[in-house]
PDB file with one MODEL, atoms N, CA, C and O in Angstrom:
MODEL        1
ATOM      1  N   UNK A   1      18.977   4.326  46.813  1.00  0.00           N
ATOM      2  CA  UNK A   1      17.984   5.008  47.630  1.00  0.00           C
ATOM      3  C   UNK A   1      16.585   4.421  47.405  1.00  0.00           C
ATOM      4  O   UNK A   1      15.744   4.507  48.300  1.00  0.00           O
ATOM      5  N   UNK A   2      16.287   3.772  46.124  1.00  0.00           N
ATOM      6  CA  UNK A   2      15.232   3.392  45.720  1.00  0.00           C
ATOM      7  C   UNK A   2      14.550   2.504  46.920  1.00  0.00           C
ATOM      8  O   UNK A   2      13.484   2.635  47.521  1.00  0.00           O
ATOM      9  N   UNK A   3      15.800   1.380  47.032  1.00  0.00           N
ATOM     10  CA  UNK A   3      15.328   0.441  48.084  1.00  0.00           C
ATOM     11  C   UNK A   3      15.005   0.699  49.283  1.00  0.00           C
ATOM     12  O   UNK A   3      14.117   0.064  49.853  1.00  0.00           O
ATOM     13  N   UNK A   4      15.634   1.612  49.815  1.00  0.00           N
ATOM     14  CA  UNK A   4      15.514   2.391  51.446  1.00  0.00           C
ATOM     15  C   UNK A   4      14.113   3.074  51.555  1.00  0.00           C
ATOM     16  O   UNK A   4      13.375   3.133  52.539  1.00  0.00           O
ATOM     17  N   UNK A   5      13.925   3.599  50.238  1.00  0.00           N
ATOM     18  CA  UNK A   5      12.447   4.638  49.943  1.00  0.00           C
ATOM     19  C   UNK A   5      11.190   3.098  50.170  1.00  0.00           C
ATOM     20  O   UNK A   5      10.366   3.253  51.071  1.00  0.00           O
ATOM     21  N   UNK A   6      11.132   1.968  49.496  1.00  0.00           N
ATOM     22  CA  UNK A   6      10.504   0.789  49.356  1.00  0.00           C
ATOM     23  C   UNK A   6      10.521   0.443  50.867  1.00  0.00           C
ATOM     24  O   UNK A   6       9.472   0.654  51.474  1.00  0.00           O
ATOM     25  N   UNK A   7      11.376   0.033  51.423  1.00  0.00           N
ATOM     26  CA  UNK A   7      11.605  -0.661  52.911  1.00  0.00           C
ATOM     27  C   UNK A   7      10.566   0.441  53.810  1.00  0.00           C
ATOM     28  O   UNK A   7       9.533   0.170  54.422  1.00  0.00           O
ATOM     29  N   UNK A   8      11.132   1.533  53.669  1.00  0.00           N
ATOM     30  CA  UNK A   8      10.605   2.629  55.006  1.00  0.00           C
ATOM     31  C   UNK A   8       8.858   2.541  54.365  1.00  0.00           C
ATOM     32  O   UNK A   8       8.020   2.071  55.134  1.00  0.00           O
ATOM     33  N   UNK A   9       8.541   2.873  53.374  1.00  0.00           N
ATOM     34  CA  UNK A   9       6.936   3.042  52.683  1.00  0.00           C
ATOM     35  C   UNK A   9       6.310   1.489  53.186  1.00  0.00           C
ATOM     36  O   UNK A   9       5.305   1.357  53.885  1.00  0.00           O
ATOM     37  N   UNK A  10       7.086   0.461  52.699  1.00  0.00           N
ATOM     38  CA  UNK A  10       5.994  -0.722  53.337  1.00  0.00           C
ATOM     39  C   UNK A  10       6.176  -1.304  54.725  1.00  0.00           C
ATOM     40  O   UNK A  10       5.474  -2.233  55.126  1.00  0.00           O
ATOM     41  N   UNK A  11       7.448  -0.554  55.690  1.00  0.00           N
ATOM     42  CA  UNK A  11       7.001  -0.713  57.289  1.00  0.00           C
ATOM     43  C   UNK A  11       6.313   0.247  57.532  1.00  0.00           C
ATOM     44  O   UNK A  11       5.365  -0.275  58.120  1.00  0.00           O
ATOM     45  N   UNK A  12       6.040   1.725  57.478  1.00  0.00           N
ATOM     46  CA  UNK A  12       5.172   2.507  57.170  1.00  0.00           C
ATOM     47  C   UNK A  12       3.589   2.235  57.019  1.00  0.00           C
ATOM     48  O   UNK A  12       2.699   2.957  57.468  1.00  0.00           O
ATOM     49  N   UNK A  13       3.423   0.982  56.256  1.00  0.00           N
ATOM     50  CA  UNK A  13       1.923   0.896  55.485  1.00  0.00           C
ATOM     51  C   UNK A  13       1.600  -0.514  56.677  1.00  0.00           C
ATOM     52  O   UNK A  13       0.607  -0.640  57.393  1.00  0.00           O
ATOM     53  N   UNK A  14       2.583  -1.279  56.593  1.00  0.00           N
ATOM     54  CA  UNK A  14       2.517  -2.505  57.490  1.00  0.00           C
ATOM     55  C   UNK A  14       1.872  -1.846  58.947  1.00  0.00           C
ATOM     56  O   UNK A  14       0.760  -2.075  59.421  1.00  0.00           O
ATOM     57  N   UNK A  15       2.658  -1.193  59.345  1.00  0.00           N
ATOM     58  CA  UNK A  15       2.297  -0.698  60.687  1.00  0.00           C
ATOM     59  C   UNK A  15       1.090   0.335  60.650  1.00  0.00           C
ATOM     60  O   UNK A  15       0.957   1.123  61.586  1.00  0.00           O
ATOM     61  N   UNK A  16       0.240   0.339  59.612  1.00  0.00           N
ATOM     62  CA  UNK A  16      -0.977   1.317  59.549  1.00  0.00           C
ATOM     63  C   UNK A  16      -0.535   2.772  59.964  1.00  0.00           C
ATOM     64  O   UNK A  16      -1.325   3.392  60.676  1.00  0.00           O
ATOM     65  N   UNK A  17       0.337   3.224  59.690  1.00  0.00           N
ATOM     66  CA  UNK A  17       0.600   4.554  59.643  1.00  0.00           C
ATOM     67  C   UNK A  17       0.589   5.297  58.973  1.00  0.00           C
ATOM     68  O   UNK A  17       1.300   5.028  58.005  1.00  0.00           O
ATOM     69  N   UNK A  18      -0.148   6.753  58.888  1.00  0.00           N
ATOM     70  CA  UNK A  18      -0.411   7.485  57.907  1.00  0.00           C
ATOM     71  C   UNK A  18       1.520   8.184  57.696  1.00  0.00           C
ATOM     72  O   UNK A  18       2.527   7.987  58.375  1.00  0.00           O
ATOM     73  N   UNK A  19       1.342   8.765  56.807  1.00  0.00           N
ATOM     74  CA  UNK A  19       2.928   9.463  56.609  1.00  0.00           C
ATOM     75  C   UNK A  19       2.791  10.763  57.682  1.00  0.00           C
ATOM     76  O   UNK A  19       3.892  11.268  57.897  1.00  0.00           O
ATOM     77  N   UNK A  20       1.800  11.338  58.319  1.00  0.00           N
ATOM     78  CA  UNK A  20       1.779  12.297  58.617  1.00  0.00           C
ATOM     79  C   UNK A  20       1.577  11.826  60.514  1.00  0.00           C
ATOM     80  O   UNK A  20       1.785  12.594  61.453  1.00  0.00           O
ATOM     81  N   UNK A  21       1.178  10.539  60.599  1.00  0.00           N
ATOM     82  CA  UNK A  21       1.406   9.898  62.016  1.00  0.00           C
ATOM     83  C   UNK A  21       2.626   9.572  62.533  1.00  0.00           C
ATOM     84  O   UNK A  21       2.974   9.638  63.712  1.00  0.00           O
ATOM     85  N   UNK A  22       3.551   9.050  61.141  1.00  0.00           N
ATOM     86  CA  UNK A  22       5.274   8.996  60.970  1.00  0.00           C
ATOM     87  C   UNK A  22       5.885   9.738  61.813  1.00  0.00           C
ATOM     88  O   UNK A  22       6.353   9.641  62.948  1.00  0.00           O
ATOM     89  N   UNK A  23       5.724  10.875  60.608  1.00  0.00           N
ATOM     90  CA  UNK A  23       5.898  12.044  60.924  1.00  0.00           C
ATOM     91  C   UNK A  23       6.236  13.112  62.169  1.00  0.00           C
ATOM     92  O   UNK A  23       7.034  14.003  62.461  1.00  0.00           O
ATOM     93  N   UNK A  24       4.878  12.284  62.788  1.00  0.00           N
ATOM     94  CA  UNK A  24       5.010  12.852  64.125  1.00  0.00           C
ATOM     95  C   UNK A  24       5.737  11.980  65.135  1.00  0.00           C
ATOM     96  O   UNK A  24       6.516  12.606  65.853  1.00  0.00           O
ATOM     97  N   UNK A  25       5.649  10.608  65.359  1.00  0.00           N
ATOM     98  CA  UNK A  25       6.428   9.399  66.098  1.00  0.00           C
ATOM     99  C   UNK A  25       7.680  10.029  65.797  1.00  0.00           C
ATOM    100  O   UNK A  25       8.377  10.371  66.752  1.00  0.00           O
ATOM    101  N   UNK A  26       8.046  10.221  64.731  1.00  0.00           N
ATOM    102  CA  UNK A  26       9.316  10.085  64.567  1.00  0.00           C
ATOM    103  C   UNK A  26       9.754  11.733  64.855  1.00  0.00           C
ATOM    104  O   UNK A  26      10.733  12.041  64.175  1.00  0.00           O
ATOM    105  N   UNK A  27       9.413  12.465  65.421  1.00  0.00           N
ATOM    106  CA  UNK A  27       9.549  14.128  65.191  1.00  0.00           C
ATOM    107  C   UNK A  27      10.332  14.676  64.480  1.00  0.00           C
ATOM    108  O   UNK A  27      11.293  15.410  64.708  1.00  0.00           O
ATOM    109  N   UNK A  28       9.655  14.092  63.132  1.00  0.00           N
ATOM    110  CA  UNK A  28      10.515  15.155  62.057  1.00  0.00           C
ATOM    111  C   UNK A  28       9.391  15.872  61.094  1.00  0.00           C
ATOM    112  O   UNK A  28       8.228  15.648  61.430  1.00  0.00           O
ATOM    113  N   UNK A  29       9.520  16.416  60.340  1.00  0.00           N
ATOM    114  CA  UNK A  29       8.339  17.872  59.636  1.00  0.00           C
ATOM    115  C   UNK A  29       7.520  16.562  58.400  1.00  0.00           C
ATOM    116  O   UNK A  29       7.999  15.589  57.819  1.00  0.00           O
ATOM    117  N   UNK A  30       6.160  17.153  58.420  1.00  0.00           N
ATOM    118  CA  UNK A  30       5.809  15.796  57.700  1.00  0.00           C
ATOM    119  C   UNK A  30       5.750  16.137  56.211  1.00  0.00           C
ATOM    120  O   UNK A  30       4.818  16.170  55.408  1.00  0.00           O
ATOM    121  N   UNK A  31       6.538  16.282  56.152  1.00  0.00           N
ATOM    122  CA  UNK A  31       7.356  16.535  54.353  1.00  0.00           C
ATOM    123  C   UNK A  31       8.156  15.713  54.273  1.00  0.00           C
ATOM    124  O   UNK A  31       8.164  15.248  53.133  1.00  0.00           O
ATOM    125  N   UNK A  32       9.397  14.935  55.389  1.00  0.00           N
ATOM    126  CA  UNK A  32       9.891  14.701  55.077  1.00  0.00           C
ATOM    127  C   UNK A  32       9.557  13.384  54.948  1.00  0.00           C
ATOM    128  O   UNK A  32      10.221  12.929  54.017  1.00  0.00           O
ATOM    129  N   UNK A  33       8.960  12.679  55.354  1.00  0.00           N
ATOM    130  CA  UNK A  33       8.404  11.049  54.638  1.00  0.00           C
ATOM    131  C   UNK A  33       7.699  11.217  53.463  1.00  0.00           C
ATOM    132  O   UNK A  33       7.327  10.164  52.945  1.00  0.00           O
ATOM    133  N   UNK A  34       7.403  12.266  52.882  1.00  0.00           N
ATOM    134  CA  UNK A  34       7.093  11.940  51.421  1.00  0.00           C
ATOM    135  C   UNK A  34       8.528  12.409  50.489  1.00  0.00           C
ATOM    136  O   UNK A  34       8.690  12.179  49.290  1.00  0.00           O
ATOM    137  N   UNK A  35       9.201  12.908  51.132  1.00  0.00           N
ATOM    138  CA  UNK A  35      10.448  13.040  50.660  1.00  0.00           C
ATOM    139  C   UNK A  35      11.231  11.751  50.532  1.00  0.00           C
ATOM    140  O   UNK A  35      11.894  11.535  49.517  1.00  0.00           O
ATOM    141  N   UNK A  36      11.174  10.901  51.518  1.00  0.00           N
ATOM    142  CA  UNK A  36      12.219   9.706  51.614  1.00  0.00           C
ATOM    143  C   UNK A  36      11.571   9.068  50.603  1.00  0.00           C
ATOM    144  O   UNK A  36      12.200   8.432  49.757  1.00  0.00           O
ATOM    145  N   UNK A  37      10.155   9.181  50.590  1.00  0.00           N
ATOM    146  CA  UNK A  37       9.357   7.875  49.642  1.00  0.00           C
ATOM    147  C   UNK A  37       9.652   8.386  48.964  1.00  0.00           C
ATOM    148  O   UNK A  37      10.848   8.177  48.762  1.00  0.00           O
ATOM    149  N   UNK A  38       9.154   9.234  48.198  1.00  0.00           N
ATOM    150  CA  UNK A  38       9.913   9.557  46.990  1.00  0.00           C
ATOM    151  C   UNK A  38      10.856  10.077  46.443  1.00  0.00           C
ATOM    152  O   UNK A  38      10.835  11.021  45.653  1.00  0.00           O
ATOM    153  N   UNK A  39      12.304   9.115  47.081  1.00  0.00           N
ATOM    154  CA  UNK A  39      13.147   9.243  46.425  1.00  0.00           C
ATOM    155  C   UNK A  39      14.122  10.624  46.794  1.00  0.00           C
ATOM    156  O   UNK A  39      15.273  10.707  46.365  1.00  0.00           O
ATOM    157  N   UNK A  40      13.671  11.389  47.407  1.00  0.00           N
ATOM    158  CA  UNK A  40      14.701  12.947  47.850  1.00  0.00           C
ATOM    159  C   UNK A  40      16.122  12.390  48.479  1.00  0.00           C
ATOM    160  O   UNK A  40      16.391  11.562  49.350  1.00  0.00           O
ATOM    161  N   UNK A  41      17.016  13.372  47.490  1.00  0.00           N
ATOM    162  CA  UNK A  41      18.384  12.611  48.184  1.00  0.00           C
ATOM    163  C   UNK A  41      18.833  13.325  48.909  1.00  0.00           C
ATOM    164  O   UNK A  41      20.046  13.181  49.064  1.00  0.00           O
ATOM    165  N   UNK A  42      18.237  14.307  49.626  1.00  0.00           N
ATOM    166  CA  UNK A  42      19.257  15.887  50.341  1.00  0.00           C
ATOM    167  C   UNK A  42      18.592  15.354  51.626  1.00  0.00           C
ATOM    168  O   UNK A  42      18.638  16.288  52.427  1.00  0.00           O
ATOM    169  N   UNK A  43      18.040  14.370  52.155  1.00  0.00           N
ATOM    170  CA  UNK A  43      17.304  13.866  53.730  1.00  0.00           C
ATOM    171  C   UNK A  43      18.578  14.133  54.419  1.00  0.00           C
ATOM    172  O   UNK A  43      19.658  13.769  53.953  1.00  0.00           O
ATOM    173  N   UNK A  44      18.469  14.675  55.367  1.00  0.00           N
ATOM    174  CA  UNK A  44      19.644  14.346  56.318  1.00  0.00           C
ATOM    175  C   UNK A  44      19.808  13.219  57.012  1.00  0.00           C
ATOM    176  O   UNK A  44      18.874  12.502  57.370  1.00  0.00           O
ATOM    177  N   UNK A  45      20.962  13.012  57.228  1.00  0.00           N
ATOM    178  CA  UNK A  45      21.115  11.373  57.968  1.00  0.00           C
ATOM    179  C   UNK A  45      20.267  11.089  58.982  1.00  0.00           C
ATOM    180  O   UNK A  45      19.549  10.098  59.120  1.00  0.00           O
ATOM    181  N   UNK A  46      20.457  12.394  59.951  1.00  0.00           N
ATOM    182  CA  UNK A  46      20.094  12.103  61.290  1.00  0.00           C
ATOM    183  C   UNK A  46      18.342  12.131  61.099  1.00  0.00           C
ATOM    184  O   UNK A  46      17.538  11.523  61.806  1.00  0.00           O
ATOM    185  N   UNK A  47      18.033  13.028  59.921  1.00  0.00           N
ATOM    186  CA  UNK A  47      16.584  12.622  60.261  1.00  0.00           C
ATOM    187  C   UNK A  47      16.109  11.323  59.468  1.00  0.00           C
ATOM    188  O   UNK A  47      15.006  10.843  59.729  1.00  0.00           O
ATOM    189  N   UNK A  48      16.685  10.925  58.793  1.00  0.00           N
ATOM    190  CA  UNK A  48      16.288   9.533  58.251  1.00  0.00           C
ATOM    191  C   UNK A  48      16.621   8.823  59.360  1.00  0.00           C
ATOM    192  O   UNK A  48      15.678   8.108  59.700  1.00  0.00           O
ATOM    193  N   UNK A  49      17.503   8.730  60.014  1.00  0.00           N
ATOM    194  CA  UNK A  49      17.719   8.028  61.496  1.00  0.00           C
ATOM    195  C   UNK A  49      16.521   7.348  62.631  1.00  0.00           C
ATOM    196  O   UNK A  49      16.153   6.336  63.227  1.00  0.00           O
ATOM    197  N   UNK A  50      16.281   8.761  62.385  1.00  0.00           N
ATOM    198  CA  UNK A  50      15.006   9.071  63.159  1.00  0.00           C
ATOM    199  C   UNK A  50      13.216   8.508  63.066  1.00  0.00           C
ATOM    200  O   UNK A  50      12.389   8.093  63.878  1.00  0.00           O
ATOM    201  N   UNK A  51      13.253   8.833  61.351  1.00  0.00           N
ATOM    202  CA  UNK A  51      11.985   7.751  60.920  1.00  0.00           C
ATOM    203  C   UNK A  51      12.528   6.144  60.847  1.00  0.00           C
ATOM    204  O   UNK A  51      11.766   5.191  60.689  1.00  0.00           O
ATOM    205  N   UNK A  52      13.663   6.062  60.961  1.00  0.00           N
ATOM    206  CA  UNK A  52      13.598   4.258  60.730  1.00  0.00           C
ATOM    207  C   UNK A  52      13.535   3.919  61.986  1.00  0.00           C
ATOM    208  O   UNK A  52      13.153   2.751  62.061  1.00  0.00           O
ATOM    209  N   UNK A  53      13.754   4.445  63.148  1.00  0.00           N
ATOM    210  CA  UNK A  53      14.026   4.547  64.708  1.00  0.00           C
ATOM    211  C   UNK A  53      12.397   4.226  65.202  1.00  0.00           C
ATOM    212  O   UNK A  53      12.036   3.570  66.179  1.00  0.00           O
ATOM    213  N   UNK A  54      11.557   4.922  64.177  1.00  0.00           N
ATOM    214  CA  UNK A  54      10.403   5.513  64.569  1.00  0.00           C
ATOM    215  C   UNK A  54       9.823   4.127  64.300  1.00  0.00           C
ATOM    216  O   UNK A  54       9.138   3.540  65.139  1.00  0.00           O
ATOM    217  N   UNK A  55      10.269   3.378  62.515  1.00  0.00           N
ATOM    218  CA  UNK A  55       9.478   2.206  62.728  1.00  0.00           C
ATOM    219  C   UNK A  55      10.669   0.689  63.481  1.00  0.00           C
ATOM    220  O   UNK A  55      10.693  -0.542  63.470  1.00  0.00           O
ATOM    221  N   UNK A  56      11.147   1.375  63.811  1.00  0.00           N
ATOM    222  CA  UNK A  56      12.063  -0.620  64.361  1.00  0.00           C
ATOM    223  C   UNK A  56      12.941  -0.650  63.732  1.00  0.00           C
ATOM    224  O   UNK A  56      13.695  -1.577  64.026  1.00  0.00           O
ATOM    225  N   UNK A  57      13.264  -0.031  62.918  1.00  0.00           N
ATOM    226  CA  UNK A  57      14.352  -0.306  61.790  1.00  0.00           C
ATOM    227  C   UNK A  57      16.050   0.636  62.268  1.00  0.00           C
ATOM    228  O   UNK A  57      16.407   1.591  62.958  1.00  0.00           O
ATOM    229  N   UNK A  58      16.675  -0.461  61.317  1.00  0.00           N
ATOM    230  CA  UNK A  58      18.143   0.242  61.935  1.00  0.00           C
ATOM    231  C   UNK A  58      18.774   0.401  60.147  1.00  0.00           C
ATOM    232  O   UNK A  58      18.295   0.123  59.048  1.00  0.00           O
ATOM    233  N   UNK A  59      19.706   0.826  60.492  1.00  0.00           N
ATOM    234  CA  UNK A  59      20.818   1.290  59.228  1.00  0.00           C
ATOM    235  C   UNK A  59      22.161   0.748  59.259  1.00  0.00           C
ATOM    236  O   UNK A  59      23.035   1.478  59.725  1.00  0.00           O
ATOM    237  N   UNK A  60      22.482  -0.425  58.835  1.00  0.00           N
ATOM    238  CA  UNK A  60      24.153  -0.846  58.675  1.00  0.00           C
ATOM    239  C   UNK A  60      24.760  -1.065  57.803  1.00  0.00           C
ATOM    240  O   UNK A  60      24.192  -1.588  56.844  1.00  0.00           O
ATOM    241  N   UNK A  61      26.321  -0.744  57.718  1.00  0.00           N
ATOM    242  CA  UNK A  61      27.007  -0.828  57.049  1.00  0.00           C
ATOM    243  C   UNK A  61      28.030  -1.955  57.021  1.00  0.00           C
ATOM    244  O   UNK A  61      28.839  -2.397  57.837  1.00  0.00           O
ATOM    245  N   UNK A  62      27.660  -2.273  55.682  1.00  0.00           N
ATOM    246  CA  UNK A  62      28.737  -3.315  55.093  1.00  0.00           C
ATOM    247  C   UNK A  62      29.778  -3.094  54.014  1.00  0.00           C
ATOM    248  O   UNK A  62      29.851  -2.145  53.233  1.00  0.00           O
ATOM    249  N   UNK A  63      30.724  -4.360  54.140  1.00  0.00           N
ATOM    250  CA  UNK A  63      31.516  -4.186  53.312  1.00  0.00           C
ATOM    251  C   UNK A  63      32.789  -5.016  53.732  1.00  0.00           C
ATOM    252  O   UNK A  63      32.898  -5.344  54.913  1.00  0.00           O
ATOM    253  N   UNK A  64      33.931  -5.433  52.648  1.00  0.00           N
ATOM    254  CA  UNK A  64      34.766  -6.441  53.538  1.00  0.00           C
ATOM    255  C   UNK A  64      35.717  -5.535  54.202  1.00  0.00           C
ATOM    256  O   UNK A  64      36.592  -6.197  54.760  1.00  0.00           O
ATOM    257  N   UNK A  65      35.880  -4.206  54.356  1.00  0.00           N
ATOM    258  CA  UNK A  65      36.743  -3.629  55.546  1.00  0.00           C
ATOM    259  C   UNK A  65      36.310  -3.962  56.745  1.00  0.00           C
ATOM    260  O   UNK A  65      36.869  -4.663  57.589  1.00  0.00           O
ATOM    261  N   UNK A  66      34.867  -3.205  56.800  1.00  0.00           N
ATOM    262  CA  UNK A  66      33.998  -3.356  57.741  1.00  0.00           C
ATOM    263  C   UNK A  66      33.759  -4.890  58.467  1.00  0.00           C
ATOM    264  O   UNK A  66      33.618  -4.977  59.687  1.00  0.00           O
ATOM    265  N   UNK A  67      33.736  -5.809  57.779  1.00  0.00           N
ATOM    266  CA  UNK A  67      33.902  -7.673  57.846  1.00  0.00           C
ATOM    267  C   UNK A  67      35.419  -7.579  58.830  1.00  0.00           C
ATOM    268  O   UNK A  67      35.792  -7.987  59.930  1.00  0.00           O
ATOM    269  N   UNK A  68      35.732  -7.146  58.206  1.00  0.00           N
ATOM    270  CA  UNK A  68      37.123  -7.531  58.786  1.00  0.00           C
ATOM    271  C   UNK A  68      37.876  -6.891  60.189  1.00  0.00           C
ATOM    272  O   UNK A  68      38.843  -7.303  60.829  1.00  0.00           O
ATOM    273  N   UNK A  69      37.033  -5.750  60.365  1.00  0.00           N
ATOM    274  CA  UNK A  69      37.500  -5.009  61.179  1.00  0.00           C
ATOM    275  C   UNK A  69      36.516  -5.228  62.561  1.00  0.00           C
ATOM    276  O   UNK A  69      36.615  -4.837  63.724  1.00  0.00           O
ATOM    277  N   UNK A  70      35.424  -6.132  61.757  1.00  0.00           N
ATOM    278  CA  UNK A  70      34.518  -6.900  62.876  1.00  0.00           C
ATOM    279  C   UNK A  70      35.088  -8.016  63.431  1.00  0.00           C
ATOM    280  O   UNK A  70      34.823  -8.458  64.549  1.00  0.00           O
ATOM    281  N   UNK A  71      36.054  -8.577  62.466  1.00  0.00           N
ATOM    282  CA  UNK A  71      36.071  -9.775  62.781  1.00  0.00           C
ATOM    283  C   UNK A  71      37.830  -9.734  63.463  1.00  0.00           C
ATOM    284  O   UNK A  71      38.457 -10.781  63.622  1.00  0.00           O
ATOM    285  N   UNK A  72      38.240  -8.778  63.698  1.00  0.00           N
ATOM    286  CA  UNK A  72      39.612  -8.670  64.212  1.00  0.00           C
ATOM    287  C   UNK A  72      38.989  -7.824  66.005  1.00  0.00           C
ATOM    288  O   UNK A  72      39.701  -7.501  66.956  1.00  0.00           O
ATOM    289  N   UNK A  73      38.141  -7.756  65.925  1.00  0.00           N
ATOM    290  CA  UNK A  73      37.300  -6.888  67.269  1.00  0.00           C
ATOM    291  C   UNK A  73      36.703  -8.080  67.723  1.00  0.00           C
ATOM    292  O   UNK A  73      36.697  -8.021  68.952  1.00  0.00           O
ATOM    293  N   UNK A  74      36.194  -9.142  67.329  1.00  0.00           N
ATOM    294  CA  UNK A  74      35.721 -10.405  68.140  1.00  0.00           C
ATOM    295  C   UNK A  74      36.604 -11.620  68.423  1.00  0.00           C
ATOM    296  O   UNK A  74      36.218 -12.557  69.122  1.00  0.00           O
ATOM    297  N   UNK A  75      37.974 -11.551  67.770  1.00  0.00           N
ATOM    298  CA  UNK A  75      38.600 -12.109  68.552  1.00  0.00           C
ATOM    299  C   UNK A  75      39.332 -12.351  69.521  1.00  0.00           C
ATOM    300  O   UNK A  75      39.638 -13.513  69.787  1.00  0.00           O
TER     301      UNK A  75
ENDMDL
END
């Protein structure tokens, strides 16, 4: 989570956004970006969804099932 908290805080700072401008782009309660930054693990998916949505950012999953089950779908 550490890293996800790092990523979202410096597109956040990059894009001159206060946490409480986030907040609002992203319409979720502005608690909860000081929650993600620091580290809160009870975020719900969908609203973490929502602030990475807010800055450009997406969420994927890896792994070699996932590899593989990509790679049996593109051929």
């Amino acid at each position: 989570m550490q890293d996800l908290r790092d990523i979202i805080q410096y597109h956040r700072k990059l894009a001159g956004l206060s946490r409480i401008r986030l907040a609002e782009t992203a319409g979720v309660g502005k608690t909860v970006i000081f929650d993600i930054e620091h580290g809160k693990q009870t975020v719900r998916l969908e609203t973490l969804l929502k602030v990475l949505e807010a800055l450009n950012l997406r969420l994927a999953v890896a792994g070699p099932i996932v590899d593989q089950v990509k790679e049996s779908s593109d051929a």
